[in-house]
C-alpha positions in Angstrom: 2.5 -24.5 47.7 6.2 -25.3 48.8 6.0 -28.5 46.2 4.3 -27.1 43.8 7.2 -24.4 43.3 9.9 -27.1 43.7 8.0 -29.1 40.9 8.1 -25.7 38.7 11.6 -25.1 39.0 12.4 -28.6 38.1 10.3 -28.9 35.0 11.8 -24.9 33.9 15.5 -26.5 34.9 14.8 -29.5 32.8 13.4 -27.5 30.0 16.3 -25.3 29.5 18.6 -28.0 30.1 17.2 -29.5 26.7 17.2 -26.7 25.2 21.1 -25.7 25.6 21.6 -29.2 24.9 19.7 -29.2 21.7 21.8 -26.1 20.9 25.2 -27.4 21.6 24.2 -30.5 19.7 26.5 -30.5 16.1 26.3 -33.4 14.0 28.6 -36.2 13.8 30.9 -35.4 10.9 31.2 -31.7 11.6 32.5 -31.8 15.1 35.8 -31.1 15.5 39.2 -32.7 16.1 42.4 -31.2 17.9 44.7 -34.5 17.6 47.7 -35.9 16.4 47.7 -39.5 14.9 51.4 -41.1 13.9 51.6 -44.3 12.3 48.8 -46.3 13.7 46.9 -48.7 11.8 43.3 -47.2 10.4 41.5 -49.5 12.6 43.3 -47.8 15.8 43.1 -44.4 14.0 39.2 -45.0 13.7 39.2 -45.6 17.9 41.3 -42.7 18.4 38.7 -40.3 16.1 35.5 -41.8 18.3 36.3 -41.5 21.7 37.5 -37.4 20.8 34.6 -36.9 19.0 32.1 -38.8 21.4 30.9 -40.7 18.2 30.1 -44.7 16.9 31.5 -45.9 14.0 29.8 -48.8 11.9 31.9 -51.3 9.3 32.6 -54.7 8.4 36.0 -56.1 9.7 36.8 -57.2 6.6 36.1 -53.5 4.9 39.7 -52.1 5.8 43.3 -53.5 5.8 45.0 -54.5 8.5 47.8 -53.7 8.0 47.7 -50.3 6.4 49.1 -47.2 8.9 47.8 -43.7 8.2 49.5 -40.6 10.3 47.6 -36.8 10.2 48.1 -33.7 12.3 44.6 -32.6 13.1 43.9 -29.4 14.4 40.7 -27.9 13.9 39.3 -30.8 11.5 35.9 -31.8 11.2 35.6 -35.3 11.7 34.7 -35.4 7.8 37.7 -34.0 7.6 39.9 -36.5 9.0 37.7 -39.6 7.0 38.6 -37.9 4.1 42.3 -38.2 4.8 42.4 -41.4 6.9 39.9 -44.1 4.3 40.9 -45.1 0.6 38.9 -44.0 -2.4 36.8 -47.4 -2.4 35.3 -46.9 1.5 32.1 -43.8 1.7 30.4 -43.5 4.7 27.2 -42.1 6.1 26.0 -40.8 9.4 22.5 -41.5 11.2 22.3 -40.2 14.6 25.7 -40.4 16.3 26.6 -43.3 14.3 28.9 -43.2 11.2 28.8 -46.4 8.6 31.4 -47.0 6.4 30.8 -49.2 3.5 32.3 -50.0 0.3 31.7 -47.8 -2.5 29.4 -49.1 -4.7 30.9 -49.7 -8.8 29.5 -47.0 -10.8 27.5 -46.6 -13.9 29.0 -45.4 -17.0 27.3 -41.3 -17.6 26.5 -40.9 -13.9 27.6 -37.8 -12.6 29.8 -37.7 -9.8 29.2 -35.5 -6.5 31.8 -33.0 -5.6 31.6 -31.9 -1.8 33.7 -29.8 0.4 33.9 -26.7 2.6 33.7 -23.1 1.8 36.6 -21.8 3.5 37.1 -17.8 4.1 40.6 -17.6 2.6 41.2 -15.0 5.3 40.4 -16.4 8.4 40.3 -20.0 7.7 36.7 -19.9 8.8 33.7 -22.4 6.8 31.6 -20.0 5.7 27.2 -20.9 6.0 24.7 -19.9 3.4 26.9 -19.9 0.4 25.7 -20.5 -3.5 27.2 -22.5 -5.9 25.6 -23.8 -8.9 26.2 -24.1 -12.7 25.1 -21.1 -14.6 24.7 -22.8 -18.0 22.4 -26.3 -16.0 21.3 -24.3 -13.2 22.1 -27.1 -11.0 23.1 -25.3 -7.5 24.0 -26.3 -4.1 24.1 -24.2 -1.1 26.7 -25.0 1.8 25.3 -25.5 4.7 25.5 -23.8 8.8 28.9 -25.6 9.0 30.0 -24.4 5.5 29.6 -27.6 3.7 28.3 -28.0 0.2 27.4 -31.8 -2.4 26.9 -30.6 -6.2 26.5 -32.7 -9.3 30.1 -32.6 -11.1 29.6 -30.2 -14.2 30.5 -30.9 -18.0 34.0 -30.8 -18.8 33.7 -27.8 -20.4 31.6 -26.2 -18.1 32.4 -23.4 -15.1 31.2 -23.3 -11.2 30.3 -19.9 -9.9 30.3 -19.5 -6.0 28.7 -16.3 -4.4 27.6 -15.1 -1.3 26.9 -11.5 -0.2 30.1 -9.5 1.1 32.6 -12.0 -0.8 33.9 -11.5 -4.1 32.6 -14.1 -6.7 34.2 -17.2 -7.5 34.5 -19.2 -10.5 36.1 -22.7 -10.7 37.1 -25.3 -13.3 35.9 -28.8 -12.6 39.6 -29.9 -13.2 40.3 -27.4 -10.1 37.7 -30.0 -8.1 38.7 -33.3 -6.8 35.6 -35.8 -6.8 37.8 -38.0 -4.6 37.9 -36.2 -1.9 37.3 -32.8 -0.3 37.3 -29.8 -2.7 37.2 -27.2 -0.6 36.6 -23.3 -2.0 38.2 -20.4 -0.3 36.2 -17.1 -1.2 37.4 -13.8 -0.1 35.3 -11.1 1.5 35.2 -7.8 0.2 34.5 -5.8 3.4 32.1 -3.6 5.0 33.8 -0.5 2.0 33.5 -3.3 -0.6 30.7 -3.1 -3.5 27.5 -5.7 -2.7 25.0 -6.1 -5.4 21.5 -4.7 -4.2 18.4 -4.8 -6.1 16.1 -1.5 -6.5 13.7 -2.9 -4.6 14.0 -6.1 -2.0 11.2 -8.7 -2.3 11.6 -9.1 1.1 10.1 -5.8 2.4 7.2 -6.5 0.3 6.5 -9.4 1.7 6.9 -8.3 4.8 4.4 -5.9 4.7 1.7 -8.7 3.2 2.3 -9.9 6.8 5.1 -11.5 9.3 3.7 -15.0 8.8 4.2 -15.0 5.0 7.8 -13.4 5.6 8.8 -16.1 8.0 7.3 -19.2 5.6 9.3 -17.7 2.4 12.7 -17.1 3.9 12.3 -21.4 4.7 12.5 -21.7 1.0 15.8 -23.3 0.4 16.6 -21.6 -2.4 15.9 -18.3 -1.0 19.2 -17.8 -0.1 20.4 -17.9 -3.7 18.6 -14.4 -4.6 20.3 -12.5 -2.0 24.1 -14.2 -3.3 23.4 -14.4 -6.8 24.7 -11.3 -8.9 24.2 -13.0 -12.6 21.2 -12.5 -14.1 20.4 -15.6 -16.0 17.6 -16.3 -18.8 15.6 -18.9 -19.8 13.0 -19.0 -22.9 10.6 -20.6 -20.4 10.3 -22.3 -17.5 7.9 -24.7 -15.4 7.5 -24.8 -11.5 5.1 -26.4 -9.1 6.4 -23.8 -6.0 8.6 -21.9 -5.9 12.0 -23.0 -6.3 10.6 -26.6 -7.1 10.5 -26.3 -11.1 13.0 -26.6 -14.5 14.8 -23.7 -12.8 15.7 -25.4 -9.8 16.8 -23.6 -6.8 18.2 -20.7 -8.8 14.7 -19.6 -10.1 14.3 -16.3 -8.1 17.6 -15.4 -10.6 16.2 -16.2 -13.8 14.1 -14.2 -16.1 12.1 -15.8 -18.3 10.2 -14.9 -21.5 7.4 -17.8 -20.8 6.5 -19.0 -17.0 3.6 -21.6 -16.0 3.6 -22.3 -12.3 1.6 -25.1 -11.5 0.3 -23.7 -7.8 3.1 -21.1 -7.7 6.4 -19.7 -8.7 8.9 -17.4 -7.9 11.8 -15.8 -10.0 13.5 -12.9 -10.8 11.7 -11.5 -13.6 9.2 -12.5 -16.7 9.2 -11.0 -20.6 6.7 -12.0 -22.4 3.6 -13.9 -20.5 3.2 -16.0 -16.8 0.6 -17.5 -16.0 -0.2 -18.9 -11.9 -2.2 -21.4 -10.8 -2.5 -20.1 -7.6 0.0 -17.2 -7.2 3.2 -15.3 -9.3 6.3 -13.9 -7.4 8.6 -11.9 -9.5 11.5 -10.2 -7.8 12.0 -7.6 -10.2 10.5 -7.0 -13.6 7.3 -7.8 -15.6 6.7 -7.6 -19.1 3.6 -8.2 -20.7 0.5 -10.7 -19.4 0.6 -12.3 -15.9 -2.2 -14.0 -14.5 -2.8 -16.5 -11.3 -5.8 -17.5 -9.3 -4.9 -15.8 -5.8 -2.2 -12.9 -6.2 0.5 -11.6 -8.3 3.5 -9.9 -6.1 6.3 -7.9 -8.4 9.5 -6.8 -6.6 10.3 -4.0 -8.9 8.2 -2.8 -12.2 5.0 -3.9 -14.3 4.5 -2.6 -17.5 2.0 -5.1 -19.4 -1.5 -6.8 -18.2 -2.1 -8.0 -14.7 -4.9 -10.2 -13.4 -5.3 -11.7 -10.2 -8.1 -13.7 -8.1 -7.7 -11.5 -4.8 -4.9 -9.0 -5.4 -1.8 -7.7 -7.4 1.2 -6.1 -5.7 3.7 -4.1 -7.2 6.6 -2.5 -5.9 8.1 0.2 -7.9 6.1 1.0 -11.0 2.9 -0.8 -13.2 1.8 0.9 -16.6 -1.0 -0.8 -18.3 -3.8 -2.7 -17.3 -4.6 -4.3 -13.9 -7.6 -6.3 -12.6 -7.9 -7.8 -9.2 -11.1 -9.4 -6.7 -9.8 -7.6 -4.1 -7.2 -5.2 -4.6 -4.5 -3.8 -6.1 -0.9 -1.9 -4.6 1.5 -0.2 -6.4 4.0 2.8 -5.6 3.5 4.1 -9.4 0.7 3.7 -11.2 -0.6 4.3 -15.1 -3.0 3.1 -16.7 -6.4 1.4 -16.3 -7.0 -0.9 -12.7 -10.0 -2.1 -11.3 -10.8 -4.0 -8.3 -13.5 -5.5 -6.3 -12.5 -3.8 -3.1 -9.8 -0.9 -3.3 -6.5 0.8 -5.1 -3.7 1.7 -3.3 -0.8 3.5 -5.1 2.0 6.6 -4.3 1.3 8.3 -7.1 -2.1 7.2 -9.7 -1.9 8.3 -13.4 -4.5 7.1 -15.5 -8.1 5.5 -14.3 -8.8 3.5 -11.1 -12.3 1.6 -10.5 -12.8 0.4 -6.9 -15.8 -1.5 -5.6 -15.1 -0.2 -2.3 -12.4 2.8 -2.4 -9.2 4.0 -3.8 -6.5 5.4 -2.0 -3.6 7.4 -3.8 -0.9 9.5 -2.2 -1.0 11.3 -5.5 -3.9 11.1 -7.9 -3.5 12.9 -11.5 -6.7 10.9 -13.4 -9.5 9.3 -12.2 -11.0 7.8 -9.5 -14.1 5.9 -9.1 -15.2 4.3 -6.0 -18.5 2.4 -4.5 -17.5 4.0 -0.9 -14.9 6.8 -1.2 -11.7 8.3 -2.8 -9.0 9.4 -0.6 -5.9 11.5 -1.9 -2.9 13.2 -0.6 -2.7 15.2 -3.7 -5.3 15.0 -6.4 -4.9 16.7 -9.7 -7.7 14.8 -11.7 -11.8 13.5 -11.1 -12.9 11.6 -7.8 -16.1 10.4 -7.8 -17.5 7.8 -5.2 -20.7 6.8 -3.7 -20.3 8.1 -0.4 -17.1 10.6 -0.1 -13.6 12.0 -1.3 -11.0 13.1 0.5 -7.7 15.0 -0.8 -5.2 17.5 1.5 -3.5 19.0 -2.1 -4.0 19.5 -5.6 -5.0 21.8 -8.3 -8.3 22.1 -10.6 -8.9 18.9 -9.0 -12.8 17.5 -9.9 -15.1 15.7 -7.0 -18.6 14.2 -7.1 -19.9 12.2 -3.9 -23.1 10.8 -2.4 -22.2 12.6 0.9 -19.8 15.2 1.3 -16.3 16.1 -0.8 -13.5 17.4 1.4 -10.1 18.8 -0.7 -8.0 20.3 2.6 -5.8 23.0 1.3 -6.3 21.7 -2.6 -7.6 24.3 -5.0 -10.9 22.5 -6.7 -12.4 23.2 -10.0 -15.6 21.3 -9.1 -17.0 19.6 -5.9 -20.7 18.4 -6.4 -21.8 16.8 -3.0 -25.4 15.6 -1.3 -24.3 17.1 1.9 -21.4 19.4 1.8 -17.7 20.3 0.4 -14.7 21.8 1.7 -11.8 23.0 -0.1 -8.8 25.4 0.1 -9.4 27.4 -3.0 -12.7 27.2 -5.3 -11.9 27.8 -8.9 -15.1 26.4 -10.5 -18.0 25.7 -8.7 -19.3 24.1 -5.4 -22.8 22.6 -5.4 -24.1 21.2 -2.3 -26.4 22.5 0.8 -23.4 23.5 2.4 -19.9 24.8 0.8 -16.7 25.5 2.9 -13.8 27.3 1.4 -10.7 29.4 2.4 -11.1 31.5 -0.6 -12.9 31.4 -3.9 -12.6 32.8 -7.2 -15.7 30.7 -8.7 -19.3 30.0 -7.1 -20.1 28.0 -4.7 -23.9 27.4 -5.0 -25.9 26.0 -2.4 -28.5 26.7 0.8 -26.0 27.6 2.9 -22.0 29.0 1.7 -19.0 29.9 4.1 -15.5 31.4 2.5 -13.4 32.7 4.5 -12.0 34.9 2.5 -15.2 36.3 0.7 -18.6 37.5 1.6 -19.2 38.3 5.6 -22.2 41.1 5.7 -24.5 41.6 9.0 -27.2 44.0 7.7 -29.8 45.9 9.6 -32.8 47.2 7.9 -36.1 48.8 7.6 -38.9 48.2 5.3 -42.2 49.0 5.4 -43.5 46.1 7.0 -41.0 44.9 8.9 -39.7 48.2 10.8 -36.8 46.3 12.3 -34.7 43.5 10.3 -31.0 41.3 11.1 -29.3 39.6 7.9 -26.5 37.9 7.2 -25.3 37.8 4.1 -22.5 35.0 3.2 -20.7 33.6 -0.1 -19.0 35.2 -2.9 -20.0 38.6 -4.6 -21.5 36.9 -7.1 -23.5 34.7 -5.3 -24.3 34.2 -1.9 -26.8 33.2 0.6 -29.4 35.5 2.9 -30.4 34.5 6.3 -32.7 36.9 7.8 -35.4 37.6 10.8 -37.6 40.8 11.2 -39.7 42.3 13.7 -43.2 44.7 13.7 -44.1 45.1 17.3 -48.0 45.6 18.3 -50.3 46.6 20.8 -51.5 42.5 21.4 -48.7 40.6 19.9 -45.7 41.1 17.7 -45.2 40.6 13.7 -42.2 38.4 13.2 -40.7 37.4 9.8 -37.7 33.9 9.6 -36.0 34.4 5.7 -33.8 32.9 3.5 -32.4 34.4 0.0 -30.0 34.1 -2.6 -28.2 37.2 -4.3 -25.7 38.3 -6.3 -23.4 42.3 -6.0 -21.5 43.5 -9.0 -18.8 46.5 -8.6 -20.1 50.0 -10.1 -17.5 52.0 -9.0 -14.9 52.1 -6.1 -17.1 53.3 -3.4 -20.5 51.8 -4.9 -21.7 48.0 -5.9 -25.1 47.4 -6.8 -27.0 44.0 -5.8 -30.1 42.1 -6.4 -31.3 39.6 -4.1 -34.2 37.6 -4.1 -35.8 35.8 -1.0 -38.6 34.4 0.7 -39.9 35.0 4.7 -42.5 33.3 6.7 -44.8 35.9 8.4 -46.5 35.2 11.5 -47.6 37.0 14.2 -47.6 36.2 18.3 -46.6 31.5 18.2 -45.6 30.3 15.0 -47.8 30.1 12.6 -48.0 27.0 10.9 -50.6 27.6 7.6 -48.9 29.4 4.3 -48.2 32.8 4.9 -45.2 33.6 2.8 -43.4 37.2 1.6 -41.7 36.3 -1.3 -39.7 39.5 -2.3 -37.5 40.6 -4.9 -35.0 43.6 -4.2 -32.6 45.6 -6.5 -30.5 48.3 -4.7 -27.1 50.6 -4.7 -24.5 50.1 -1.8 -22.3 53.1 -0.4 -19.2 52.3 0.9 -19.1 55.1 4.1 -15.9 53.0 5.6 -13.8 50.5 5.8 -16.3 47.8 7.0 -19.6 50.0 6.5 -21.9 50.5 3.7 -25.1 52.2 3.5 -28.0 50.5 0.6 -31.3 51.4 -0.4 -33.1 50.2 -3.0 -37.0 49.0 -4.0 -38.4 46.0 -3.9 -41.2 43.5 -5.1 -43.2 41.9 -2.9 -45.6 39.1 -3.4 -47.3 37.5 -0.2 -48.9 34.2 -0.5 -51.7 33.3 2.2 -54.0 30.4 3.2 -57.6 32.3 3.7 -59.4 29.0 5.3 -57.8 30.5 9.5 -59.6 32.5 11.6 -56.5 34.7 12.0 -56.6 35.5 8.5 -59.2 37.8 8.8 -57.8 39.6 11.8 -54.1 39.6 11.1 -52.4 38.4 7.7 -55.1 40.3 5.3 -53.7 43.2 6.6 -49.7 42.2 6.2 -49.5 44.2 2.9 -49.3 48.4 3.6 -51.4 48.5 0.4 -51.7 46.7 -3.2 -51.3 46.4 -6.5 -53.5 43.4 -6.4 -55.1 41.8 -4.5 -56.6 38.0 -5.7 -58.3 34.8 -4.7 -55.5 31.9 -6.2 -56.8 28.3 -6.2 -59.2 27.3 -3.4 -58.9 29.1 -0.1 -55.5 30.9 -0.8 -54.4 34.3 -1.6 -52.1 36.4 -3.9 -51.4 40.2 -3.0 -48.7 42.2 -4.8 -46.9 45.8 -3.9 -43.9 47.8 -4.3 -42.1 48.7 -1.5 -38.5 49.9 -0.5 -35.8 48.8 1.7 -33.3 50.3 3.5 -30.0 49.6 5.5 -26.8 49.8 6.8 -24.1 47.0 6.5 -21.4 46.1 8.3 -18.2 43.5 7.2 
């Protein structure tokens, strides 16, 4: 155990021993010099340079004079640096590893464009400055300096300009006479502060793709020319442009800050807006703005606003606003949406204004058209139609519309309609409910089904006596002008007692301030001692006055008519239910084996709620 640990803390030693090393590691040319050289031969200056900078250097004898004495102060110099004051015009040099060859300078070609290269200096602090953009806005030939503030660009036309930006610096813009394609050119920039103005889009591509996953974030912030969107304040145009990926195309390394009326990316393409039309073979990535038609195989992602056509193999993602048309395989995502979309599997938006198909659902945090889904609609607010296969969901909204398979549920909303196979639920019903069971708070339309509960409506327990059943319990529940009856009766005798289960529908209507009248129509299974399971049902129709005595009590009376429908064929018909009705109006044979009687009666009760 004792060697096994001691092996363990070696291979952990040696593993962040590498590891700082690694880290400390900085490349030949960039490490730096604190030395004075005076008069000494280039050949002994050369010496001098490797054994401070712990480096190798590589050349032919015969490369550099003799007898020719150079003499620098050094202090804080970068080994490339110090070559570029030490070596003549006609020696380059090149490093590989921690070796640095010098060779002649090859003769150049008439037309070829020279390289300028240099440090970008902080004209403060005398600090290189990483991660800074420089390019040619009329070529869009660009260069980026790199961690140790270093930057090689193709010399521009004589007539042309160089602008250098980076976020927090003022920008920059140079003359090639101010460069020196000899040597150095180095660029001081000045920062404007943590008070000065820095250019910020609307919306930042990179939270978008940060929420399409970590993995995707990480790969596109490798993109070399990244960089150049976040330093880039110029918006720059092109009639049309071709890439293979992004930043790999006619638009070089500056694409994510050109808009373009006419884009074709081979697999992919990213850049700052399009105009007219763009067209992916796998996938389009516009930073801000969209006009028009885009199209690719996998996904469309727009930083800011889409107001055009959008079609996409698996999704289209949008980060401010789309108006128009959009069609995706799987999905589509916007923060504001008008229009017409449609996709295989959801919607997603804020705020929806216009019509959204789904295979599967559509979610909205604010829905003002409509919404059809396979599954379900979901909505924070929804002013407009929902209707989906299975259910819809909404907290908020007015005169808002629902159809589902299953159930519609609308929170706090206030609902015009809600048509469901199981039930609804709703804050406020202004229309109509239909379903076997409706919930509400309150209700100013009708909620029709078996079974209705408002809160703020009907809530009537009724006893009552007829003249069968001596002794009845009701509830009645709804709306005035519609609600539903649940009921149970008893008749008690000398060998066993006459029981009634009923369920009704009815409707009240105000008279005066003290008296409503009501009709109510229902229907009661009748069976005496166990359940009885062959037809013996009262079907009765009842029309009555309500007193108001109090508060929460009312006194009704009323008649009724009765019809009672029984299956002769039982023994116990005979005995028990030919005798149900107290006496007839008629009394027939209906069909084969079955039986009709009909009689007025009259019911009476007290009400409470």
């Amino acid at each position: 155990m004792v060697a096994a640990n001691k092996y363990t803390l070696l291979i952990i030693i040696f593993i962040c021993a590498r590891f700082f090393s690694l880290r400390a590691e900085v490349p030949p040319l960039e490490r730096e010099l604190n030395l004075s050289i005076v008069n000494e031969k280039i050949g002994n200056a050369l010496q001098i340079i490797q054994q401070e900078a712990k480096i190798v250097f590589s050349y032919q004898p015969s490369l550099i004079n003799p007898s020719q004495t150079v003499s620098v102060q050094l202090r804080k110099r970068t080994v490339r640096e110090a070559l570029a004051l030490i070596l003549p015009g006609n020696i380059i040099y090149k490093a590989r590893n921690n070796y640095i060859i010098l060779k002649e300078k090859p003769s150049e070609k008439p037309g070829n464009k020279k390289d300028i290269s240099g440090y970008v200096i902080d004209a403060k602090t005398q600090q290189k400055v990483a991660n800074v953009t420089i390019y040619d806005p009329k070529t869009l030939q660009s260069a980026t300096s790199d961690a140790y503030g270093f930057y090689t660009i193709k010399s521009p036309p004589a007539n042309a300009t160089l602008s250098v930006n980076r976020q927090n610096y003022k920008d920059t813009t140079l003359n090639p006479v101010d460069l020196n394609e000899e040597k150095l050119s180095n660029i001081p920039i000045v920062a404007v502060g943590d008070s000065g103005k820095t250019f910020k889009d609307s919306i930042d591509l990179r939270s978008v793709v940060e929420e399409l996953g970590s993995a995707t974030s990480a790969l596109f912030k490798q993109l070399k020319g990244y960089i150049n969107t976040l330093n880039v304040r110029d918006t720059l145009h092109r009639n049309w442009q071709v890439s293979f990926l992004p930043f790999v195309g006619t638009n070089h390394k500056l694409s994510g800050n050109v808009y373009n009326d006419y884009s074709f990316n081979i697999l992919g393409g990213y850049s700052r807006g399009t105009n007219v039309a763009e067209i992916g073979g796998l996938f389009n990535i516009d930073k801000n703005n969209v006009s028009g038609f885009q199209a690719a195989g996998l996904f469309n992602l727009v930083g800011d606003s889409l107001q055009g056509a959008q079609v996409a193999g698996l999704f289209n993602v949008n980060g401010v606003n789309a108006k128009g048309a959009q069609g995706a395989g799987l999905m589509n995502i916007n923060r504001h949406f008008a229009g017409s979309q449609f996709a295989g599997l959801m919607n997603i938006n804020e705020e929806m204004e216009g019509f959204s198909g789904a295979g599967l659902m559509n979610i909205n945090e604010v829905s003002r058209g409509a919404t059809v889904a396979g599954l379900a609609n979901v909505a924070d607010t929804l002013d407009g139609v929902a209707v989906a296969g299975l259910f819809n969901s909404s907290r908020y909204g007015r005169n808002g519309v629902q159809v589902a398979g299953l159930f519609n549920a609308a929170g706090e909303a206030e609902a015009a309609v809600q048509v469901a196979g199981l039930f609804n639920v709703c804050g406020l019903m202004k229309g109509f409910q239909v379903a076997p069971l409706n919930i509400s708070d309150s209700a100013t339309g009708v909620p029709l089904g078996l079974l209705s509960i408002v809160r703020k409506g009907v809530h009537q327990l009724e006893l009552s006596a007829d003249e069968v059943f001596y002794s009845n319990l009701s509830f009645r529940t709804g709306v005035p002008v519609f609600y539903n009856i649940l009921s149970m009766g008893l008749q008690p005798g000398s060998n066993a007692t006459l029981w009634q289960l009923g369920y009704g529908l009815g409707t009240s209507f105000r008279i005066s301030n003290r008296l409503r009248g009501d009709i109510t129509a229902s229907i009661h299974h009748v069976s005496k001692g166990a359940l009885y399971l062959a037809p013996s049902e009262l079907h009765r129709l009842y029309a009555g006055i309500e007193y108001r005595l109090g508060k929460k009590v009312t006194l009704a009376a009323g008649p009724t008519v009765n019809l009672y429908f029984s299956d002769m064929l039982p023994g116990e018909y005979n005995h028990t239910y030919q005798h149900i009705a107290p006496y007839t109006i008629f009394d027939n044979a209906v069909g084969e084996g079955y039986n009709l009687k009909g009689w007025v009666g009259a019911k009476v009760s007290i009400r409470f709620f």
